[in-house]
N, C-alpha and C positions, 0 to 999 in steps of 0.2 A: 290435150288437157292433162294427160297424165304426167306432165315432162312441166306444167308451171308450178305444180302443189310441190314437187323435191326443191323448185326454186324458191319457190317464197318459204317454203318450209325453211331452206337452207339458210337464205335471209332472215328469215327471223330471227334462226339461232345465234347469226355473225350481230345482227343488232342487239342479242338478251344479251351474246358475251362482251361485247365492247361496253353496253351498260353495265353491267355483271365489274365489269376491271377498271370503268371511268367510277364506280360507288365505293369501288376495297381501296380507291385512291384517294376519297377523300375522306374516306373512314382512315384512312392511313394519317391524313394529314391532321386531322382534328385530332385524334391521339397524341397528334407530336405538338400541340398547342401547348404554350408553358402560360400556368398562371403565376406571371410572377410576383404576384402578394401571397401565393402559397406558397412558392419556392422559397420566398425570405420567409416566412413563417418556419415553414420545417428547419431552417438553415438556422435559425433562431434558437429553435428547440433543439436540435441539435447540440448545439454551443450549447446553452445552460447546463443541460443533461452530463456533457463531457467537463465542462466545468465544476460542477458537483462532484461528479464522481472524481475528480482530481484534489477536489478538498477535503474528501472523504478519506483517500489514500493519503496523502501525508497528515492529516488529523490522525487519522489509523496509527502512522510510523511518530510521528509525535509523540502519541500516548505509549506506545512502546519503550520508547528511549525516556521515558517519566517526562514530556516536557508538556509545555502546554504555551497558548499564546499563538500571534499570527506566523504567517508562515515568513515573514521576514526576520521575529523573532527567534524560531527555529534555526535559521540561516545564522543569525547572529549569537546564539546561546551554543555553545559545546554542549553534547551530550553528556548524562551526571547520572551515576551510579547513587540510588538511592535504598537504602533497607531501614528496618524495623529493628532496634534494639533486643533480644532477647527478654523475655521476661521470668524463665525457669533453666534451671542446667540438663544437661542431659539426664540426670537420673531422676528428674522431675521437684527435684528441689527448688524454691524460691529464688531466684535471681536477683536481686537489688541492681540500681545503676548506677552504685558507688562501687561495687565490686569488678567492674564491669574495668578492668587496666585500659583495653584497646582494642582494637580490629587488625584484622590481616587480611589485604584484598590480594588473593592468587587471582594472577591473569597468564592468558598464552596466546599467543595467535593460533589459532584452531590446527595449521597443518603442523605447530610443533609439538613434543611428549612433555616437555618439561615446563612448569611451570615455573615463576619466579612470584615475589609479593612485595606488595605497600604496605609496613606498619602502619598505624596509625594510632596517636594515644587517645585514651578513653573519652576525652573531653573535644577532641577535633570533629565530634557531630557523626550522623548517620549518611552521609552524603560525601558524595567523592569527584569532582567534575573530570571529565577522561581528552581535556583538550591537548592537553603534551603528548597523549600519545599521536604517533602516526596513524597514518590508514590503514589500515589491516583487518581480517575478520577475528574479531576476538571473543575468546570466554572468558568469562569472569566468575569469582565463588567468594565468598567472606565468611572469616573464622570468627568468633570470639575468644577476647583473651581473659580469663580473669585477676586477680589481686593475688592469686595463689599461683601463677601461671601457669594455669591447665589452658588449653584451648579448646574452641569446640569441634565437633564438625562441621563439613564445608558446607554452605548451605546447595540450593541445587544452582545449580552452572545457569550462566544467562549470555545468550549468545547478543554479541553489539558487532554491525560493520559499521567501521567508521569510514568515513568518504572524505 
């Protein structure tokens, strides 16, 4: 009697473990069930989400470069240097915009020391489009010139890559 209880005990255990690893099998496999209207759903949001954020980033770089419009305009509009006319001189005197002769746009490509510039007379506008030049990372700075020809200082440097 004492030699059947270790057997059917032992039996038991070989049936709880075979059931035991035929249930982590199909727990196994219902985990791996794909619902696939959720998988196109996520896939979906997914997309929107990366879409957004892709229009958000060149909207971003658009408004950088002063442009605005879709992004095929973008693609087709050159980049344009755009400032604000002075309204006082440096020593805080009134400025008029008949005194105003012209601008000076210093540009460089960032890894050169020396600068060079673009006259420009008083009347040719506050905007500059930068299509002729090549690709390069550039800074840029504008002076004013007045009717006495003093000029101002540079204004602060604006970094443009062109591509």
């Amino acid at each position: 009697m004492l030699r059947k209880r270790p057997r059917q005990w032992t039996a038991g255990l070989i049936r709880l473990w075979k059931l035991s690893v035929f249930a982590l099998f199909l727990l196994g496999l219902a985990g791996c069930q794909e619902d696939s209207g959720a998988t196109r759903a996520a896939s979906g949001q997914a997309n929107e989400v990366s879409a957004q954020r892709l229009n958000n980033a060149v909207s971003s770089f658009r408004d950088t470069l002063g442009q605005s419009g879709s992004a095929r305009q973008a693609l087709a509009t050159a980049p344009t240097l755009r400032w604000e006319a002075p309204l006082t001189r440096e020593d805080g005197s009134r400025l008029h915009s008949d005194d105003i002769s012209g601008y000076r746009i210093y540009y460089r490509l960032r890894h050169e020391d020396k600068y060079k510039f673009i006259p420009l007379p008083g009347d040719a506008g506050t905007e500059y489009p930068l299509a002729d030049f090549p690709p390069g990372a550039y800074e840029f700075s504008i002076t004013t010139l007045d009717d006495s020809g003093l000029e101002s200082r540079r204004s602060d440097a604006v970094m443009v890559d062109l591509i």
